[in-house]
PDB file of N, CA, C and O in Angstrom:
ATOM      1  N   UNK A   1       7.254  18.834  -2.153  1.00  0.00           N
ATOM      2  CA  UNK A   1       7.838  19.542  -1.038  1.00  0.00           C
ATOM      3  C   UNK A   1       8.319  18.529  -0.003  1.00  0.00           C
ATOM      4  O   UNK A   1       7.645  17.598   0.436  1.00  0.00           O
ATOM      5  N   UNK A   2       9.775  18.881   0.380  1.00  0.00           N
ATOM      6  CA  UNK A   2      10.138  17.866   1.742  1.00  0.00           C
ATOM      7  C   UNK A   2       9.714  17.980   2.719  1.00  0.00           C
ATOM      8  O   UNK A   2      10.026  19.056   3.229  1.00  0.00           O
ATOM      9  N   UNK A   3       9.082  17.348   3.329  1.00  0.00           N
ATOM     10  CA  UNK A   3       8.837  16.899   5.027  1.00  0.00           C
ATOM     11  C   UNK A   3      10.333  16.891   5.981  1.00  0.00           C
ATOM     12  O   UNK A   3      10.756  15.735   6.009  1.00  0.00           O
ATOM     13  N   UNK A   4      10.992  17.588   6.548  1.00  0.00           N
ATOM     14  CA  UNK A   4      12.092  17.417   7.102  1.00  0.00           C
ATOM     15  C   UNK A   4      11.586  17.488   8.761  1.00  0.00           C
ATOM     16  O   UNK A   4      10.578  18.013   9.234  1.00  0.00           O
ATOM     17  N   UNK A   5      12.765  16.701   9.474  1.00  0.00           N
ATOM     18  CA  UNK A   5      12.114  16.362  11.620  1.00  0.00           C
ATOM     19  C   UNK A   5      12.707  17.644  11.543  1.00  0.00           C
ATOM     20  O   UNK A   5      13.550  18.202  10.842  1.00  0.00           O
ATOM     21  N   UNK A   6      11.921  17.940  12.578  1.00  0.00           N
ATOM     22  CA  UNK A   6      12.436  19.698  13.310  1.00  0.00           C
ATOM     23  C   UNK A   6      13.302  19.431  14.219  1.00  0.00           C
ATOM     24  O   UNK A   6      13.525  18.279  14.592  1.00  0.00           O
ATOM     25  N   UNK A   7      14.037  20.715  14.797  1.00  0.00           N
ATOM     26  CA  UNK A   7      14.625  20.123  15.767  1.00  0.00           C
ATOM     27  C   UNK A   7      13.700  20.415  17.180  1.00  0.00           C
ATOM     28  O   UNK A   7      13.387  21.605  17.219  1.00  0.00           O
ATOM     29  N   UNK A   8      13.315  19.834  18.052  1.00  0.00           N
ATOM     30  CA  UNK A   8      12.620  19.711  19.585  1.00  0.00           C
ATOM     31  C   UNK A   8      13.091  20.610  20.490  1.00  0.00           C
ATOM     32  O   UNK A   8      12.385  20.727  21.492  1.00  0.00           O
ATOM     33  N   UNK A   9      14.095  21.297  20.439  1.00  0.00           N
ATOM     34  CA  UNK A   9      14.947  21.818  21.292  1.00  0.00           C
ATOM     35  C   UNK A   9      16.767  21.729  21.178  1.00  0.00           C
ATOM     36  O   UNK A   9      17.539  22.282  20.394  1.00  0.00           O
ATOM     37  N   UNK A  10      16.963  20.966  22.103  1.00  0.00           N
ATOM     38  CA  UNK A  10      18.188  21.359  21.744  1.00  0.00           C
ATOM     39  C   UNK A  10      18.703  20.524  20.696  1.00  0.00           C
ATOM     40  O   UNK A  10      18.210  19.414  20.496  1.00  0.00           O
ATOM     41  N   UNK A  11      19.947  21.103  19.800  1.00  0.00           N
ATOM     42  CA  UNK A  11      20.173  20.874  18.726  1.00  0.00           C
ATOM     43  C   UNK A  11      21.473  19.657  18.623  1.00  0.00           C
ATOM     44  O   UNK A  11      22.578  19.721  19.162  1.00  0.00           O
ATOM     45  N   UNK A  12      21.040  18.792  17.932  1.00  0.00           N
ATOM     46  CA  UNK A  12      21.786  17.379  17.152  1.00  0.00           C
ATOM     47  C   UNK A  12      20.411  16.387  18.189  1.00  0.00           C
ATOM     48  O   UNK A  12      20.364  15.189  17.910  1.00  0.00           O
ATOM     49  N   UNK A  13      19.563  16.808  19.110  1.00  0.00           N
ATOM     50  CA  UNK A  13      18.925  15.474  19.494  1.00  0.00           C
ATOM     51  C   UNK A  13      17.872  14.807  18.612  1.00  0.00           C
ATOM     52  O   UNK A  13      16.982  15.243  17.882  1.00  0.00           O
ATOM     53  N   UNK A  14      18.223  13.811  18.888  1.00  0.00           N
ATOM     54  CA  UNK A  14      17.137  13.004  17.851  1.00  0.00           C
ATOM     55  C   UNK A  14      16.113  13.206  17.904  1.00  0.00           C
ATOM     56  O   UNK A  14      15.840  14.157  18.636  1.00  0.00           O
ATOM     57  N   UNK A  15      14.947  12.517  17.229  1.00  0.00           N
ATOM     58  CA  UNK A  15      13.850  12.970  17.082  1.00  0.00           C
ATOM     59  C   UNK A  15      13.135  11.585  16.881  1.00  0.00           C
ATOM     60  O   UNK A  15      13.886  10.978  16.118  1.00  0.00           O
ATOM     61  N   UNK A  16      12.264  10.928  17.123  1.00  0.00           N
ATOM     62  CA  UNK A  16      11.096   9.373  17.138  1.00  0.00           C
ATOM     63  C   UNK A  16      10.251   9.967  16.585  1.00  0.00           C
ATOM     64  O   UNK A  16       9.693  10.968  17.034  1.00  0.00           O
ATOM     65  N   UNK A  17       9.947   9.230  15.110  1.00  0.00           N
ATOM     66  CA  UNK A  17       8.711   9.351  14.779  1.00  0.00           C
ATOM     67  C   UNK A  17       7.752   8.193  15.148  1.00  0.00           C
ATOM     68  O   UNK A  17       8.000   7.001  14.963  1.00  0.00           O
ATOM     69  N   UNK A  18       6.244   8.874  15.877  1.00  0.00           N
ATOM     70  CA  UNK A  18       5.992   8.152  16.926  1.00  0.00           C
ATOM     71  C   UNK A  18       4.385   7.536  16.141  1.00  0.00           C
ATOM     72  O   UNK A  18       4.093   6.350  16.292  1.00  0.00           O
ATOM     73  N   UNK A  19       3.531   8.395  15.399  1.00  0.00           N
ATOM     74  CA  UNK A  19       2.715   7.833  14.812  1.00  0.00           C
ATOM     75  C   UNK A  19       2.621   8.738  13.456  1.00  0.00           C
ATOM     76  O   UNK A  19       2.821   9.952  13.454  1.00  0.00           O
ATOM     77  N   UNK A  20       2.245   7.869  12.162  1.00  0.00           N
ATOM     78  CA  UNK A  20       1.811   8.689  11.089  1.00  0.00           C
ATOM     79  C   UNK A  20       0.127   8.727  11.280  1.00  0.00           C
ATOM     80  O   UNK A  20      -0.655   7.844  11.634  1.00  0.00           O
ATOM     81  N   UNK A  21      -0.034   9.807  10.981  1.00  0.00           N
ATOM     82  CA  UNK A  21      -1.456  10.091  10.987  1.00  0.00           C
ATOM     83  C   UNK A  21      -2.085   9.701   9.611  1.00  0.00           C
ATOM     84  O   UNK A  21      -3.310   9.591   9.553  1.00  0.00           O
ATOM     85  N   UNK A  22      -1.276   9.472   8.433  1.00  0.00           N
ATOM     86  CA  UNK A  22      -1.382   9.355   6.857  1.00  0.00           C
ATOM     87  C   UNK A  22      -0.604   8.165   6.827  1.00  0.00           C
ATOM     88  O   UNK A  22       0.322   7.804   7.553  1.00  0.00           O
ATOM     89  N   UNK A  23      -1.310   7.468   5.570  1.00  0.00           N
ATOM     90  CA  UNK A  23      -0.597   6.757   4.736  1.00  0.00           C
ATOM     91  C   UNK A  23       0.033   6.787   3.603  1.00  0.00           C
ATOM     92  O   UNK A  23      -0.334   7.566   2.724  1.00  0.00           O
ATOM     93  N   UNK A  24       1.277   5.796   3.397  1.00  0.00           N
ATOM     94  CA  UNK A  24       1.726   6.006   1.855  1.00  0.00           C
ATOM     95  C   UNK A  24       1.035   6.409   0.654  1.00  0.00           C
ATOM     96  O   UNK A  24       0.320   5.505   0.221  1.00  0.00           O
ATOM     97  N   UNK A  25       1.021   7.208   0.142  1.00  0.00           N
ATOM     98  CA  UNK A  25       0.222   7.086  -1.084  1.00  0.00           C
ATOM     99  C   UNK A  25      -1.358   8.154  -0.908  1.00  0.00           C
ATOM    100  O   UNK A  25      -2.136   8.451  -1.815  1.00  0.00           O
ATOM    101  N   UNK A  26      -1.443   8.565   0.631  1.00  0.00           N
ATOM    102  CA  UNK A  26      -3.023   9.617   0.975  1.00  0.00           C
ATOM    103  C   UNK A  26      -2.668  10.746   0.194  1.00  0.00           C
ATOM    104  O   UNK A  26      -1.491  10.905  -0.130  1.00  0.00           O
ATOM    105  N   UNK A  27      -3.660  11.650  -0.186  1.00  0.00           N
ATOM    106  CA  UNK A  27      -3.698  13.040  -0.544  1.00  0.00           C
ATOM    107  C   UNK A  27      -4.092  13.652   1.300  1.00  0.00           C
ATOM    108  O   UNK A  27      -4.804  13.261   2.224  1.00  0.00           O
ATOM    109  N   UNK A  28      -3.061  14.882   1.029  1.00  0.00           N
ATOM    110  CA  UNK A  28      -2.954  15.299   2.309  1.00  0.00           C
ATOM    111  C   UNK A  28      -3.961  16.832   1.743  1.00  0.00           C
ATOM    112  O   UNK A  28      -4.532  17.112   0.689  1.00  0.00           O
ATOM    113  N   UNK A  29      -3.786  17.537   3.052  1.00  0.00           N
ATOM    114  CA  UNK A  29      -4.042  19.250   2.355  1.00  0.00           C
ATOM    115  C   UNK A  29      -2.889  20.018   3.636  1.00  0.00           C
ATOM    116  O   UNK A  29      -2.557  19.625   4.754  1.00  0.00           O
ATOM    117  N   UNK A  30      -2.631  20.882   3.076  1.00  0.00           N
ATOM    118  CA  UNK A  30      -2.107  21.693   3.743  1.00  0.00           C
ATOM    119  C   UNK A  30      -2.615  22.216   5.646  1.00  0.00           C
ATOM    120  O   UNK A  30      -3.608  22.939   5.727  1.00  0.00           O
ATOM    121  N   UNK A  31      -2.314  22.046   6.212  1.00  0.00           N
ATOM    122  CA  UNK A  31      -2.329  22.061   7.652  1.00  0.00           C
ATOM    123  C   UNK A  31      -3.014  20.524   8.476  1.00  0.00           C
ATOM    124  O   UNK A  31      -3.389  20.272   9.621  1.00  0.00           O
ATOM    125  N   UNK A  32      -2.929  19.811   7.303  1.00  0.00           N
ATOM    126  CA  UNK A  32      -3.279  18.282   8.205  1.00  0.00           C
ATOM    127  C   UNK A  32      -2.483  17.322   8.628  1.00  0.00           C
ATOM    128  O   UNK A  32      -1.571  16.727   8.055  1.00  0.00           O
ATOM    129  N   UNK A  33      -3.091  17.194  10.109  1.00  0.00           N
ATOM    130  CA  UNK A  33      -1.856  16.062  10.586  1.00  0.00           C
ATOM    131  C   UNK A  33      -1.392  15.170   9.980  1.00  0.00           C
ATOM    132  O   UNK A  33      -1.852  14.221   9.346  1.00  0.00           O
ATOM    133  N   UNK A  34      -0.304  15.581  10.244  1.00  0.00           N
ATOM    134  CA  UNK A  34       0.641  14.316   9.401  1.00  0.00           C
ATOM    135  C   UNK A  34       1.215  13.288  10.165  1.00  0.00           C
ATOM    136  O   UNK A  34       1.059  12.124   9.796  1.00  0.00           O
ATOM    137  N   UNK A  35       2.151  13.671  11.642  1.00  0.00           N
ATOM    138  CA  UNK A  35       2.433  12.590  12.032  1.00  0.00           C
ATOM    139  C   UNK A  35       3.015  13.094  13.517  1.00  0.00           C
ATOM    140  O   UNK A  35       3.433  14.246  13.638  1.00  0.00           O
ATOM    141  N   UNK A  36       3.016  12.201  14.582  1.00  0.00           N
ATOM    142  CA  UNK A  36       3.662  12.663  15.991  1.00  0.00           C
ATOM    143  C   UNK A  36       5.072  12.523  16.096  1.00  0.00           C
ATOM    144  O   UNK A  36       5.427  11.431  15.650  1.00  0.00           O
ATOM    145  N   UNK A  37       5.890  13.134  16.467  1.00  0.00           N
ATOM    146  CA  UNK A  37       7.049  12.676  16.908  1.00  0.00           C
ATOM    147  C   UNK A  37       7.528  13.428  18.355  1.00  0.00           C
ATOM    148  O   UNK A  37       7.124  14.459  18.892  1.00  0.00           O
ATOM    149  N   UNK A  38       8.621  12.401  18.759  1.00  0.00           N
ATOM    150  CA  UNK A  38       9.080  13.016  19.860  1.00  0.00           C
ATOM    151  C   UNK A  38      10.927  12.927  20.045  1.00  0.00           C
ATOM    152  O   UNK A  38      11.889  12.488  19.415  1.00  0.00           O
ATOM    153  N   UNK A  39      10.607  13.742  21.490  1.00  0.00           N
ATOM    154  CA  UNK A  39      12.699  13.493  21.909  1.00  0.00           C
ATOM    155  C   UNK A  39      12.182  13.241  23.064  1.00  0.00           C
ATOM    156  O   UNK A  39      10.993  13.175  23.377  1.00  0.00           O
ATOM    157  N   UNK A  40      13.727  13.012  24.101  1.00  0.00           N
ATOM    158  CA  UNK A  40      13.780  12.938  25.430  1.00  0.00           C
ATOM    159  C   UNK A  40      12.612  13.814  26.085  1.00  0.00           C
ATOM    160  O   UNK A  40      11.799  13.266  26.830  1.00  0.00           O
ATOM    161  N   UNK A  41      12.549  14.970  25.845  1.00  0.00           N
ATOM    162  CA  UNK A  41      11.533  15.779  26.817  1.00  0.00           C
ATOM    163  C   UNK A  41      10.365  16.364  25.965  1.00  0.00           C
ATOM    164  O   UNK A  41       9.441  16.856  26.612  1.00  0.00           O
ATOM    165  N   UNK A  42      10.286  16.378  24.760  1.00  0.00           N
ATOM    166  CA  UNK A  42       8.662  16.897  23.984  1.00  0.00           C
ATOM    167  C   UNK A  42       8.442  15.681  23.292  1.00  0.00           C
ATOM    168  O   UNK A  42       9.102  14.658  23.107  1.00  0.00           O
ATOM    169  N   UNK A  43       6.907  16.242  22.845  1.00  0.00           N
ATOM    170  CA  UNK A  43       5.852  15.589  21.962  1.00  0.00           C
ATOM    171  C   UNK A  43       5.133  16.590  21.000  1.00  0.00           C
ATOM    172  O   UNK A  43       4.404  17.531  21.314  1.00  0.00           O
ATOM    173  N   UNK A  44       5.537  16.132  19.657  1.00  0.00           N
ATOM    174  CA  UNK A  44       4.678  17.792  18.866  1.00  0.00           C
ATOM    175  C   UNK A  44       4.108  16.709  17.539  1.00  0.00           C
ATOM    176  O   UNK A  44       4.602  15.754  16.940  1.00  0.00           O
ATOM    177  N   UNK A  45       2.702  17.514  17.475  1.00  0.00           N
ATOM    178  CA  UNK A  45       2.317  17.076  15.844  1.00  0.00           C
ATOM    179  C   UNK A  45       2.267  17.624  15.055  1.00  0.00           C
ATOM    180  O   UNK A  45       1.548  18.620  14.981  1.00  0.00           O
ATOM    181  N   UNK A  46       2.962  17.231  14.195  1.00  0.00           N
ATOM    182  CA  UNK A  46       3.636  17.871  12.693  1.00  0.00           C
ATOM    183  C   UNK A  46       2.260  18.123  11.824  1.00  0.00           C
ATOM    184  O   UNK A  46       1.261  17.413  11.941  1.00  0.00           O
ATOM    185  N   UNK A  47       2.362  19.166  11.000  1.00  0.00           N
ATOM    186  CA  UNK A  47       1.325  18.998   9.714  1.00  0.00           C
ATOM    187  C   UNK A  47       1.801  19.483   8.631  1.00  0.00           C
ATOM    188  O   UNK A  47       2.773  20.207   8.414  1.00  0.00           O
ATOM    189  N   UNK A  48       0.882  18.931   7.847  1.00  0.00           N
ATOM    190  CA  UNK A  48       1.089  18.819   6.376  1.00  0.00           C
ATOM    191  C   UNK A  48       2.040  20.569   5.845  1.00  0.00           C
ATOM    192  O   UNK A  48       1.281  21.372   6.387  1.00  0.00           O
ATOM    193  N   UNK A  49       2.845  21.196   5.348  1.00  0.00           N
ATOM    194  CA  UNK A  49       3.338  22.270   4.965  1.00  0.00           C
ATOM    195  C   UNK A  49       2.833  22.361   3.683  1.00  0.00           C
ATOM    196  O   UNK A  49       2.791  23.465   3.140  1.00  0.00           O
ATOM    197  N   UNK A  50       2.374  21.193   3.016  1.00  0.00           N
ATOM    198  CA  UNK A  50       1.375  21.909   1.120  1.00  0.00           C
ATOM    199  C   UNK A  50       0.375  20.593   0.856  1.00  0.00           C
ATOM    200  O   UNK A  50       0.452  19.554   1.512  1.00  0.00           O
ATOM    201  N   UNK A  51      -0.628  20.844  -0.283  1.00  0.00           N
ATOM    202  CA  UNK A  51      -1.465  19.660  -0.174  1.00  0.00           C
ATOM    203  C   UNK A  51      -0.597  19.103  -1.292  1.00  0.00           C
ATOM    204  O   UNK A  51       0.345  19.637  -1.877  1.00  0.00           O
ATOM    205  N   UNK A  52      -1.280  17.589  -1.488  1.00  0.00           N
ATOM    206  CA  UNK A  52      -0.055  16.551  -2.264  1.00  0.00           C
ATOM    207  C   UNK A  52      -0.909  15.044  -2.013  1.00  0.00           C
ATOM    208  O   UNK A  52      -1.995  14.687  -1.558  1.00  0.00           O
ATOM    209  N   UNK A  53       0.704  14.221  -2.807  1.00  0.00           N
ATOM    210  CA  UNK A  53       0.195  12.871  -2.264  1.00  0.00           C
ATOM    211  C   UNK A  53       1.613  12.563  -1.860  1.00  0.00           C
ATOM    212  O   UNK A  53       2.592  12.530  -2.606  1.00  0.00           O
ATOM    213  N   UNK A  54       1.582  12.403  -0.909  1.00  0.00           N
ATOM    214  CA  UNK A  54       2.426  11.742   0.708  1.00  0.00           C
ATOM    215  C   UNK A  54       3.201  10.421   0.365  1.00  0.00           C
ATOM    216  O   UNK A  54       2.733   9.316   0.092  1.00  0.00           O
ATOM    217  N   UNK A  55       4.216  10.735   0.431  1.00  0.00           N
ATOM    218  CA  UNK A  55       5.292   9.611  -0.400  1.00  0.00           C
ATOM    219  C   UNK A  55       6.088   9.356   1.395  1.00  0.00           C
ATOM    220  O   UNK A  55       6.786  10.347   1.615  1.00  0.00           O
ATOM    221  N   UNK A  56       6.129   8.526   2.399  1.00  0.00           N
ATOM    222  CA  UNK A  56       6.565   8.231   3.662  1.00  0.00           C
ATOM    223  C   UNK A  56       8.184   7.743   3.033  1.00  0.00           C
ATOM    224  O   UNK A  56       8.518   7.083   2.050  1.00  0.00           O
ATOM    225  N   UNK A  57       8.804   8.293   3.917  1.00  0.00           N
ATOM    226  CA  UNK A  57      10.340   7.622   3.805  1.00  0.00           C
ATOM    227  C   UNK A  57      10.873   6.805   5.222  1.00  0.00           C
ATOM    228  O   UNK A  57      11.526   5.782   5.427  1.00  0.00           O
ATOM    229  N   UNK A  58      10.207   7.861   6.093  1.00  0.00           N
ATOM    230  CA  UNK A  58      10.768   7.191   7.379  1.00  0.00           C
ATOM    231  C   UNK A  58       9.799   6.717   8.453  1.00  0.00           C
ATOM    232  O   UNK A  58       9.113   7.568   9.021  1.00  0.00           O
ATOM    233  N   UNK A  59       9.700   5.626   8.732  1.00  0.00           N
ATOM    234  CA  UNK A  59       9.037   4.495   9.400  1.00  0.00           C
ATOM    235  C   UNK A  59       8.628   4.751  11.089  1.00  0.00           C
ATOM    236  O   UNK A  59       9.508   5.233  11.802  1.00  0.00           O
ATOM    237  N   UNK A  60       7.293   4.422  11.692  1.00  0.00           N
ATOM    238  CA  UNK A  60       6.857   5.077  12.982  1.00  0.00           C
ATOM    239  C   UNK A  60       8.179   3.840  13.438  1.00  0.00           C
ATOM    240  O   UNK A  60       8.622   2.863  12.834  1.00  0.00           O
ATOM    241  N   UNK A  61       8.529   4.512  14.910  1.00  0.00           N
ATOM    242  CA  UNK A  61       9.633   4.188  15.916  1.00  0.00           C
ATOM    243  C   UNK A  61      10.824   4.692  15.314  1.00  0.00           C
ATOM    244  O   UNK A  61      11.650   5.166  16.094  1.00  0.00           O
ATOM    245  N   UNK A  62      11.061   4.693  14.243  1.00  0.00           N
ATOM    246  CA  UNK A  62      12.392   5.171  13.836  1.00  0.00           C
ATOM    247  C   UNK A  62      13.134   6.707  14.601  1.00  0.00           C
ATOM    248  O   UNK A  62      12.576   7.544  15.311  1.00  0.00           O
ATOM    249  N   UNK A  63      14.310   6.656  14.209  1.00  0.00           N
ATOM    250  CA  UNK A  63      14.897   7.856  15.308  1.00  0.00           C
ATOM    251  C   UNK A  63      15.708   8.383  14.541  1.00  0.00           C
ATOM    252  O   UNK A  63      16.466   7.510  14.120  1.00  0.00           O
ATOM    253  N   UNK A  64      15.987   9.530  14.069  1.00  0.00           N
ATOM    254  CA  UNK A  64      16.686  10.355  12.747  1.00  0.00           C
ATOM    255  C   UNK A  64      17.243  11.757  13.247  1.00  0.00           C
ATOM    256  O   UNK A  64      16.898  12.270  14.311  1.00  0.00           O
ATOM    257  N   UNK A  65      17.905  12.166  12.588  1.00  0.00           N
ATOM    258  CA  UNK A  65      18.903  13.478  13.249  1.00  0.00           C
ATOM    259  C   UNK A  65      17.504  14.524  13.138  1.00  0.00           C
ATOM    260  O   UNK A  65      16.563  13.939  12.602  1.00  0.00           O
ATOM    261  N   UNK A  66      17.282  15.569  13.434  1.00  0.00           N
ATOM    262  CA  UNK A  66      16.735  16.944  13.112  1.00  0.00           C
ATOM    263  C   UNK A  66      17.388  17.265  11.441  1.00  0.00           C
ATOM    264  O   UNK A  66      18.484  16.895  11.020  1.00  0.00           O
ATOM    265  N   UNK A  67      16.519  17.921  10.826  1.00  0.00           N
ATOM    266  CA  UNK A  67      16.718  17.998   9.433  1.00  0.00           C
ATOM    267  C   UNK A  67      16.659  16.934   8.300  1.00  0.00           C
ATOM    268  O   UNK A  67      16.981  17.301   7.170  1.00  0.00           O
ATOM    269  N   UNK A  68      16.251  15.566   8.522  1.00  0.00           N
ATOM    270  CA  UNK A  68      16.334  14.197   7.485  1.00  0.00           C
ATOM    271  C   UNK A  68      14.826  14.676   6.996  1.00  0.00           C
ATOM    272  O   UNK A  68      13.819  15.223   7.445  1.00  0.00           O
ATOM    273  N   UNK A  69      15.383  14.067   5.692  1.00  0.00           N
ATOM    274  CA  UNK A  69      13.900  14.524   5.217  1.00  0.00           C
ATOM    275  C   UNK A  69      12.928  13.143   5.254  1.00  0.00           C
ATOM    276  O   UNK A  69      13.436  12.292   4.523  1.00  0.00           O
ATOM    277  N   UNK A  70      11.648  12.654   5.905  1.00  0.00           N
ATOM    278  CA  UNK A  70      10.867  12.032   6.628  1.00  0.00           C
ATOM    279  C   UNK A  70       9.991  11.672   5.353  1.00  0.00           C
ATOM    280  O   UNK A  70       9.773  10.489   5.089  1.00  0.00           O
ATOM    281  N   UNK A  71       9.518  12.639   4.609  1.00  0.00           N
ATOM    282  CA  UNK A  71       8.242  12.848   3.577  1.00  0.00           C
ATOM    283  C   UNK A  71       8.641  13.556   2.391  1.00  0.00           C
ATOM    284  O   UNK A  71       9.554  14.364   2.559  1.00  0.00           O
ATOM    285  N   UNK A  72       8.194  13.448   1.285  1.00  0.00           N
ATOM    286  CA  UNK A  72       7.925  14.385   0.166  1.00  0.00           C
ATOM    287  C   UNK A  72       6.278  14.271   0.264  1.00  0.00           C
ATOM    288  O   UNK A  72       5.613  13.333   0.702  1.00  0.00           O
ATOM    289  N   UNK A  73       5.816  15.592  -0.314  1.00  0.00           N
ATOM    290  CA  UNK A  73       4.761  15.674  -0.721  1.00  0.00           C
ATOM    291  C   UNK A  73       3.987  16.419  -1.829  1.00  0.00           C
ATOM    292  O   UNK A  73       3.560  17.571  -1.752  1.00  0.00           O
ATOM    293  N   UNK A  74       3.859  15.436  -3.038  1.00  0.00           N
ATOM    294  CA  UNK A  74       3.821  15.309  -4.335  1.00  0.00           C
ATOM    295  C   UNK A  74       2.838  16.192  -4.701  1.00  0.00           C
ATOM    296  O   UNK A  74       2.539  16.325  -5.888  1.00  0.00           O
TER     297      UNK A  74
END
């Protein structure tokens, strides 16, 4: 299952992924933190959407449109 950034509000703003809570390669479960991100005005922590093993694509500080897919989870 893809991990895709949400959008924060208003729509095309970027999105910082700010910490992973997981590493490459963890077994996650379904509703566990996965990782912080933010925009100009929020801060939200994402969680896991199915259990798996957590394949990371996109790197903490990085900054990506709303909709890139961030994670699969295997």
């Amino acid at each position: 299952m893809q991990v895709l950034a949400p959008n924060l509000g208003q729509s095309g703003m970027q999105v910082r992924i700010e910490t992973w809570h997981k590493k490459q390669g963890d077994q996650v479960a379904k509703g566990d933190p996965l990782f912080e991100l933010s925009n100009e005005k929020l801060n939200e922590e994402i969680t896991a959407p199915a259990s798996g093993t957590l394949k990371i694509y996109v790197q903490e500080g990085e900054e990506v449109e709303p909709g890139t897919v961030l994670a699969d989870i295997e």
